[in-house]
C-alpha positions in Angstrom: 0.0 0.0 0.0 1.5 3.6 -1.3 1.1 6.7 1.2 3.4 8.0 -0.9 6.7 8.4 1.4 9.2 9.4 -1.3 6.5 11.5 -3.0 8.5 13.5 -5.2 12.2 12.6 -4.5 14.7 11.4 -6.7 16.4 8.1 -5.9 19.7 7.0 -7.7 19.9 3.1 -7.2 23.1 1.6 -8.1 23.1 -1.9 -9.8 19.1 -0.8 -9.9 18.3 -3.1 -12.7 17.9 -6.5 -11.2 17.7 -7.9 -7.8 17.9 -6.6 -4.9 18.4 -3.0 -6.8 14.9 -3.3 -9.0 12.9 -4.0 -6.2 14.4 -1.3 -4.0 13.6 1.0 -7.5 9.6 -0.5 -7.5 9.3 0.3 -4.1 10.7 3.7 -4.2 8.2 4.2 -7.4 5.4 3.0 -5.5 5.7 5.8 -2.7 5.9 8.4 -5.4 9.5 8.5 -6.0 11.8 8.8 -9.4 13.8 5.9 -9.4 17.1 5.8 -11.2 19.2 2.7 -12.1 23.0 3.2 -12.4 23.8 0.0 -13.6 25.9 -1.5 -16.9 22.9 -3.2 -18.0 19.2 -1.9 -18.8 16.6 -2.7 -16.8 14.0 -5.0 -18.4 11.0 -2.5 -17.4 11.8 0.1 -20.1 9.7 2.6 -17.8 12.9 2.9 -15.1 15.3 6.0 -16.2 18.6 4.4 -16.5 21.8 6.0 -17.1 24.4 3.5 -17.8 27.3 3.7 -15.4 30.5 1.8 -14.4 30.7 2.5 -10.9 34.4 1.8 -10.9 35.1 4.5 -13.1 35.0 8.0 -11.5 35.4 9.8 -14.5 32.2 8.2 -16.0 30.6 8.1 -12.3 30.9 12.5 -12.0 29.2 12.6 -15.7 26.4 10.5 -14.9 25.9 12.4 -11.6 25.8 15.7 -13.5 23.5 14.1 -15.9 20.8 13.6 -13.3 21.5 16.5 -11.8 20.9 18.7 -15.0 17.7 16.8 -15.7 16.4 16.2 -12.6 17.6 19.0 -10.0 18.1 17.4 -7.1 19.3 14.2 -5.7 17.2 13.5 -2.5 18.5 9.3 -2.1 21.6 7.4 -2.6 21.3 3.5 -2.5 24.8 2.3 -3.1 23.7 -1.2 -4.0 25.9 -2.3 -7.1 27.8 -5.5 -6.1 30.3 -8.6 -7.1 31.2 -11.8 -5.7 34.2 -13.9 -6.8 34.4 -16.4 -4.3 37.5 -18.6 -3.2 39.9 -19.8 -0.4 42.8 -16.8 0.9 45.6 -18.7 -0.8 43.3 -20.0 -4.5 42.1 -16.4 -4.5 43.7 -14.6 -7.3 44.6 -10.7 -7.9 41.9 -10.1 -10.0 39.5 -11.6 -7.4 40.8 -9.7 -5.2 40.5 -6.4 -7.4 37.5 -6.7 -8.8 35.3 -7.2 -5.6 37.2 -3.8 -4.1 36.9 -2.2 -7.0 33.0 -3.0 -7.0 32.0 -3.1 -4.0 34.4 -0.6 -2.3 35.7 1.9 -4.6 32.8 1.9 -6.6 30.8 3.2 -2.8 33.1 6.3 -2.6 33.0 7.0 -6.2 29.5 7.4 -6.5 29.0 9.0 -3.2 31.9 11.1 -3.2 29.9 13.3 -6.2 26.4 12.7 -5.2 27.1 13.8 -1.5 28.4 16.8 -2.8 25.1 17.9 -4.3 23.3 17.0 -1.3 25.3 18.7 1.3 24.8 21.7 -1.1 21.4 20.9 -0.8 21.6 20.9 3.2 19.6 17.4 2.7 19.6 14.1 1.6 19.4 10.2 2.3 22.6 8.2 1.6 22.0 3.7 2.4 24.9 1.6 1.6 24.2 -2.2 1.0 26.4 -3.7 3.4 25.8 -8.0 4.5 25.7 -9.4 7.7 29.4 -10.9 6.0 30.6 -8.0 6.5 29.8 -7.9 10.5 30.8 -11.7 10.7 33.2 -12.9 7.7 32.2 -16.3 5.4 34.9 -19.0 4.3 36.0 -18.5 1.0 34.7 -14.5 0.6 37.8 -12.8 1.8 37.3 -9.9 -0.5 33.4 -9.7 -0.5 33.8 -9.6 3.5 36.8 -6.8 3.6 34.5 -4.6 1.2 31.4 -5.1 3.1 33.1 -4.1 6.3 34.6 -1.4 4.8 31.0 -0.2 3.7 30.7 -0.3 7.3 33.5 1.8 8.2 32.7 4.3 5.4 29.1 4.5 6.4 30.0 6.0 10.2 32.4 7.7 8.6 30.1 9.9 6.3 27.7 10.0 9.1 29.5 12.4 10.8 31.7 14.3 7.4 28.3 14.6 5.9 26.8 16.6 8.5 29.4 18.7 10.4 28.2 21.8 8.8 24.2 21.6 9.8 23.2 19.1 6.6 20.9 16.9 7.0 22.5 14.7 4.8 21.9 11.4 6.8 24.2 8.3 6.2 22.9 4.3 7.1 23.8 1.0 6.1 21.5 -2.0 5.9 23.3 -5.6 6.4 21.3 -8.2 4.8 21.8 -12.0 6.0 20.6 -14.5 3.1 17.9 -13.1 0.6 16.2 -15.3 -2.0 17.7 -13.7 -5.4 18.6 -15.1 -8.4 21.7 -15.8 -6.8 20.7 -18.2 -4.8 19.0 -20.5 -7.4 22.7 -22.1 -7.9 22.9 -22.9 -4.5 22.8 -26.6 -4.0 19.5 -27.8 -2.0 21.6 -29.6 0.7 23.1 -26.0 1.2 20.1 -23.8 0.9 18.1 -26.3 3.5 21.0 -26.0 5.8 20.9 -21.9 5.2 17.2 -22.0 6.4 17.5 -24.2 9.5 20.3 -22.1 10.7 18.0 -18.8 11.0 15.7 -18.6 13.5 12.7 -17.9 11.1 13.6 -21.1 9.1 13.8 -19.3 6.0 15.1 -16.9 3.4 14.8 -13.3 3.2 13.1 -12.0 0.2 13.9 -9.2 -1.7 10.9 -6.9 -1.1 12.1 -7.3 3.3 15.3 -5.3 1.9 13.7 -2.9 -0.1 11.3 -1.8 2.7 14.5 -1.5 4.9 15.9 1.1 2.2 12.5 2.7 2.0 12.0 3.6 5.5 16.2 4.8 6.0 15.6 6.8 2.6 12.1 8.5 4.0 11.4 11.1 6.3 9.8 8.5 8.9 13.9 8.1 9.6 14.8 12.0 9.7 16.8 10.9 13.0 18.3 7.8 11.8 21.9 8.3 11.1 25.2 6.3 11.2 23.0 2.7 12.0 23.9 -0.1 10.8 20.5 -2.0 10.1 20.7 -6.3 10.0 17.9 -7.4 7.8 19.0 -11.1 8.6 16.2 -12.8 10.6 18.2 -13.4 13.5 21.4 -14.9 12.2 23.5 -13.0 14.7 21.5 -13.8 18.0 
């Protein structure tokens, strides 16, 4: 049900145009908000603005960013959602691995924020939620790199929490940590797996993307005007 919390903002979703990202868009459109993918690939519903971006590359990321801002005006909501996994053991890992998940999950965070924040602090407002995961809080086995850059998401969301809004902005900074969500992703997980996944959560079950998405929402909306520097676990109860 709409009651239109976003009613007139402009949401930037990065890696907006499948998973986790698209539903965080549909939601935000549902409560009256633009919703913008940054991704490298289109989103199927040609209705979505997209502007195609390579979040690794800063010099693409401050064009896109001006883009919206010349079209649009304003910039009211960050969700740095754009991800990568390339999963292995510490010593089978290899450099690209390594660099391509940081470059993602990591760089790809400050270079998008490091222009968009700018607008809003000029704006005196704005909503900035970083996808983190409860891996990030509590490391996996063979994620090394996907773990460092979700802690780092961490570290960068406090961070901004405070830089963001040491000259009166209200340009609030938050971070949801999601345990295990049923996307595409997890389709290739073996069933043995995936059973074991569920009976190790409390709820006996998977979170689904929409659970996430109404996370971002209520960071993003004015119902959180107070909400800054939190970390929020969207997990079920892994960590209890």
């Amino acid at each position: 049900m709409s009651n239109g919390r976003l009613a007139g903002k402009v949401a930037i979703v990065t890696g907006g145009s499948q998973g986790l990202g698209l539903s965080m868009i549909q939601r935000f459109v549902e409560e009256g908000a633009i919703g913008i993918s940054f991704d490298i690939h289109p989103p199927k519903d040609e209705t979505i603005p997209f502007f195609k971006t390579d979040v690794t590359n800063s010099e693409q990321v401050a064009e896109v960013v001006a883009k919206v801002l010349e079209e649009y005006g304003k910039i009211d909501v960050l969700i740095n959602n754009a991800g990568n996994t390339q999963d292995a053991l510490v010593n089978k890992m290899t450099d690209e691995q390594w660099d391509k998940v940081i470059a993602v999950n990591l760089t790809g965070v400050f270079n998008v924020t490091r222009y968009v924040s700018a607008a809003m602090v000029e704006a005196g407002k704005g909503s900035i939620v970083n996808i983190s995961s409860i891996v990030g809080e509590y490391g996996n086995i063979g994620q090394s790199n996907y773990a460092a850059t979700k802690a780092g998401v961490i570290g960068l969301t406090y961070t901004w929490a405070k830089e963001f809004t040491r000259k009166g902005a209200a340009v609030r900074t938050n971070a949801i940590a999601p345990g295990y969500i049923n996307t595409e992703m997890m389709q290739t997980v073996p069933e043995k797996i995936l059973n074991s996944m569920k009976e190790n959560n409390p709820l006996k079950r998977l979170g689904e993307p929409i659970e996430i998405a109404n996370a971002a929402l209520f960071l993003a909306s004015d119902e959180a005007s107070f909400v800054n520097g939190q970390i929020l676990g969207v997990n079920g109860g892994m960590k209890l």
